[in-house]
C-alpha positions in Angstrom: 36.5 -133.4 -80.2 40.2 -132.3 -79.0 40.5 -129.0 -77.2 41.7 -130.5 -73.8 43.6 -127.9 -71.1 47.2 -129.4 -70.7 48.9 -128.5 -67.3 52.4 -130.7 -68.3 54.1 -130.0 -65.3 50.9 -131.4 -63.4 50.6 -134.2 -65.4 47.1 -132.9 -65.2 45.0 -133.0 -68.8 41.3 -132.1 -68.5 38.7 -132.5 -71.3 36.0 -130.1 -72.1 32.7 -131.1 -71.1 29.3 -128.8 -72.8 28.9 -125.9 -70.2 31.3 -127.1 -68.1 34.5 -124.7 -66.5 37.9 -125.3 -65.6 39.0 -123.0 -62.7 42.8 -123.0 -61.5 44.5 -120.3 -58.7 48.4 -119.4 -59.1 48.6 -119.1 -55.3 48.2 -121.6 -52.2 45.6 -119.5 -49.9 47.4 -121.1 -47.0 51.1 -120.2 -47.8 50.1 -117.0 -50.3 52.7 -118.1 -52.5 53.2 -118.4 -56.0 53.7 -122.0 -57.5 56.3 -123.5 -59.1 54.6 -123.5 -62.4 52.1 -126.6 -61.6 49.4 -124.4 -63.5 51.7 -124.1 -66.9 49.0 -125.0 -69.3 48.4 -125.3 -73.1 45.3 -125.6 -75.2 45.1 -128.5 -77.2 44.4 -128.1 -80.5 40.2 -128.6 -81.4 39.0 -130.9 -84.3 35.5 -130.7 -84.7 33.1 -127.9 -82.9 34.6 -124.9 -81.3 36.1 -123.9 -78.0 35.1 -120.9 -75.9 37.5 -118.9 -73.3 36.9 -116.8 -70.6 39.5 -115.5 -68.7 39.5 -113.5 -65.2 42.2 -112.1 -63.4 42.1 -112.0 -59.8 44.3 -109.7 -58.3 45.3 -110.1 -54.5 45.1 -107.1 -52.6 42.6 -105.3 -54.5 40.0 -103.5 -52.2 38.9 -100.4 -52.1 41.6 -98.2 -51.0 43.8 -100.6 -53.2 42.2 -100.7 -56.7 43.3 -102.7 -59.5 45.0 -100.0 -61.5 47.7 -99.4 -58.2 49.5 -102.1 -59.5 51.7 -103.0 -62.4 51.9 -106.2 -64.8 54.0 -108.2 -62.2 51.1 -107.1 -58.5 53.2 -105.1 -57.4 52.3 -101.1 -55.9 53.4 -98.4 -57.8 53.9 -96.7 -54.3 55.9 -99.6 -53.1 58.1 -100.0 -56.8 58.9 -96.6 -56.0 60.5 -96.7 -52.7 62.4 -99.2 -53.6 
């Protein structure tokens, strides 16, 4: 009971189901741009049971010659923070 995912600005509010996932992107694959904070969420607080987390980053432009560790906190290149 309780432990529902809250996205406010969506007006979206999901309920966990057993073995069941919630999966949400920050970026529109068409447009590649960032929303306006449509995926804001909260976790409600959980009254009986327990509620599990996994999260996993995804970080656009990772591939071989670009590993994760090229960029900094915000995705952006350390080669490309320094030019500018």
């Amino acid at each position: 009971v309780g432990g529902a995912t809250n996205f406010r600005n969506s007006g979206v509010h999901i309920k966990p189901k057993k073995y069941a996932a919630t999966f949400f992107s920050y970026i529109d694959p068409v447009s590649m741009k960032m929303d306006d904070g449509f995926t804001e969420h909260s976790g409600c607080p959980v009254i009986e049971g327990e509620k599990k987390i996994v999260t996993q980053w995804v970080r656009l432009g990772v591939d071989n010659e670009n590993p994760w560790n090229s960029f900094n906190t915000l995705g952006i290149k350390y080669s490309d923070a320094a030019e500018q």
